[in-house]
N, C-alpha and C positions, 0 to 999 in steps of 0.2 A: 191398715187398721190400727196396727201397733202405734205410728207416730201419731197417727189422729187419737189415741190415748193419750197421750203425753207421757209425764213420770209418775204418772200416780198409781199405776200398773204393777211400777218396777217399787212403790213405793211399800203398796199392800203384799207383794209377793216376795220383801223380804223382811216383812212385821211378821207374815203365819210362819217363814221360818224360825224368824229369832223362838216366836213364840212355842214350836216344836225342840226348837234346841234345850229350851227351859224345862219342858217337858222329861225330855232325853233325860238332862242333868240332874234332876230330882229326879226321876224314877231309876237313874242309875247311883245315885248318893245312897237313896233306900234301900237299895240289895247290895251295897257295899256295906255299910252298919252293918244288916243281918248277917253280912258273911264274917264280919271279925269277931277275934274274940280273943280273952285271955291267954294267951300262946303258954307262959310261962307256967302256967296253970293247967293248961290243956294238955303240957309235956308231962307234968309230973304223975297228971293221971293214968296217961297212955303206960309211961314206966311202970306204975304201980301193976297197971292188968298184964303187961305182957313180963312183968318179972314174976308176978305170981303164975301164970302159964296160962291165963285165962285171955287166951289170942280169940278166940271165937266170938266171945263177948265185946271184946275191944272192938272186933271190925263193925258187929252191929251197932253198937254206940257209934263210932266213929264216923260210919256211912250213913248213921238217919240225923246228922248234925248238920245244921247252917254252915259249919265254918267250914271256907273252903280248905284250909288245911288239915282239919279233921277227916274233913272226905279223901284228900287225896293220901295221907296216912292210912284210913279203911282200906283203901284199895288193895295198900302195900301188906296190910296183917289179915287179911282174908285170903292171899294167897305163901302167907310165909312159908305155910307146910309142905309147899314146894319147892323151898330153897330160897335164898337172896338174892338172886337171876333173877327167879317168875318176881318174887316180889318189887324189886327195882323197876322192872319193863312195869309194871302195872301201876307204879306210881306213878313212872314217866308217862302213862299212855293219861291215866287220870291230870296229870298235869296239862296236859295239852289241852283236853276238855274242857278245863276249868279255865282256860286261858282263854277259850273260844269263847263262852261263856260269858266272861267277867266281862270280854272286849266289845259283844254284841252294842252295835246302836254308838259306838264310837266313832264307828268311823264318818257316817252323816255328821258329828263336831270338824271332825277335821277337813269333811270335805264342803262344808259352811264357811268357816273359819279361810278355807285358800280360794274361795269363790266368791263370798260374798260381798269385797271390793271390785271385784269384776261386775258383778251384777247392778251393781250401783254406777260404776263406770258407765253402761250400757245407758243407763236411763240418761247420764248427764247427757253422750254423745245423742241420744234422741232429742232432748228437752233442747239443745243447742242448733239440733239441725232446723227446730220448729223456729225458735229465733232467728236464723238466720232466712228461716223460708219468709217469718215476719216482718222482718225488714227489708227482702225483695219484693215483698206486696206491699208496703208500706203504703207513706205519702203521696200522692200522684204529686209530678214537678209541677210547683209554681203555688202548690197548697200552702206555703207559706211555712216561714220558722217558728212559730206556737206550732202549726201541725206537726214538722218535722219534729220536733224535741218531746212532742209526746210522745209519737211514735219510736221515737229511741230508748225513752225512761220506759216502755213497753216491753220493748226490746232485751234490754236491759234487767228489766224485776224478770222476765222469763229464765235468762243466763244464769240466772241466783240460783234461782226457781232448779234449774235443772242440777248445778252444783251439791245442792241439798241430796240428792239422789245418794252423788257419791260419799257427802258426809255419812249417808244414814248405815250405806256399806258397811264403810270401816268402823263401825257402832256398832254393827251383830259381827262383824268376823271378829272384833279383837277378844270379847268375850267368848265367844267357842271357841278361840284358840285357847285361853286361857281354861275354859271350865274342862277343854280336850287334857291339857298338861295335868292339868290339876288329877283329872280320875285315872290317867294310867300310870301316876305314880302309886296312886292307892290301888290300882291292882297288881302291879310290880310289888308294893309293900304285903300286901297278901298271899303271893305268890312266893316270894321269898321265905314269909312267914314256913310255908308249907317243907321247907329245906331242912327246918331242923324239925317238924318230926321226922322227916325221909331217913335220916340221919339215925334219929333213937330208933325208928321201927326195922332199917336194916342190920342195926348191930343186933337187936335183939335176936333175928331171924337168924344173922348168924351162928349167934350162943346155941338158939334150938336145934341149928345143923348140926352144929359141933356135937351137943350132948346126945343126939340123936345117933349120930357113927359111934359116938364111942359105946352108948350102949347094944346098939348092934353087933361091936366086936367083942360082948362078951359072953 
């Protein structure tokens, strides 16, 4: 039933992918915006709450924010009053999350992107079998050379015919490869981003252990 489709099959079934990938790529661009933000900005404010001692306040702000580095800082200053242990695990645990997160619906780019010349291959090998089944039913002998030469330039526009398959392939994979690279750097770049609050919000946690033993010990 499949070769008696020909390539047009293989033609429409990887137009609805491209056109899913596109999808993907724009509704994954959208919640990359939302998630970035000002960092250098976002650090000085985080310093401001957690120098002034207002940790409680920072982690609400921090955990009802878009940005994912805001959120995974929250993590870190809603548990600092347990020390710079709890809070570190809990940035890292938040880290993780937001990795899983940022990464959903990528992986369908990539797994486009290493399939979709295969898929195209497939159609060619079909569309070539039908040509060649074409030109074993072809002319009956003796039908003369105008028959035969039709019958070949027949032959022949199918061959193309079926080639096109694999062009159209490597036409949706190189794009998902390319829109795949493109979005995990921008979630590696937001991820990283999240490093240097991790950084300000566990010194802070340690100052508050510190001043915290010493006034203990007095």
């Amino acid at each position: 039933m499949l070769l008696g489709a020909g390539t047009a099959w293989i033609l429409w079934l990887l137009a609805g992918l491209s056109i899913v990938s596109v999808v993907i790529f724009v509704e994954r661009r959208l919640t990359y915006r939302a998630a970035a933000v000002d960092l250098e900005a976002l650090a000085r404010q985080v310093a401001a709450w957690l120098s002034a001692g207002r940790f409680a306040e920072a982690a609400r702000a921090l955990k009802a924010s878009p940005s994912v580095a805001a959120r995974i800082a929250g993590a870190g200053v809603e548990l600092s009053e347990r020390g710079p242990a709890a809070a570190e695990h809990a940035m890292k645990s938040a880290l993780a999350f937001e990795r899983l997160r940022l990464s959903r619906r990528l992986a369908f780019l990539a797994t486009l992107g290493n399939n979709a010349p295969f898929i195209g291959l497939l159609g060619t090998v079909i569309g070539v079998i039908q040509a060649f089944e074409a030109l074993g039913h072809g002319a009956p002998e003796g039908a003369g050379e105008a028959v035969g030469a039709v019958a070949s330039q027949a032959v022949m526009a199918a061959v193309a015919e079926a080639l096109v398959a694999t062009a159209v392939g490597l036409l949706v994979a190189l794009p998902a490869v390319a829109a795949y690279n493109y979005l995990q750097r921008i979630v590696a770049t937001l991820l990283e981003g999240s490093e240097v609050l991790s950084r300000l919000v566990l010194a802070h946690t340690g100052a508050r252990a510190s001043e915290e033993a010493t006034d203990a010990q007095r």
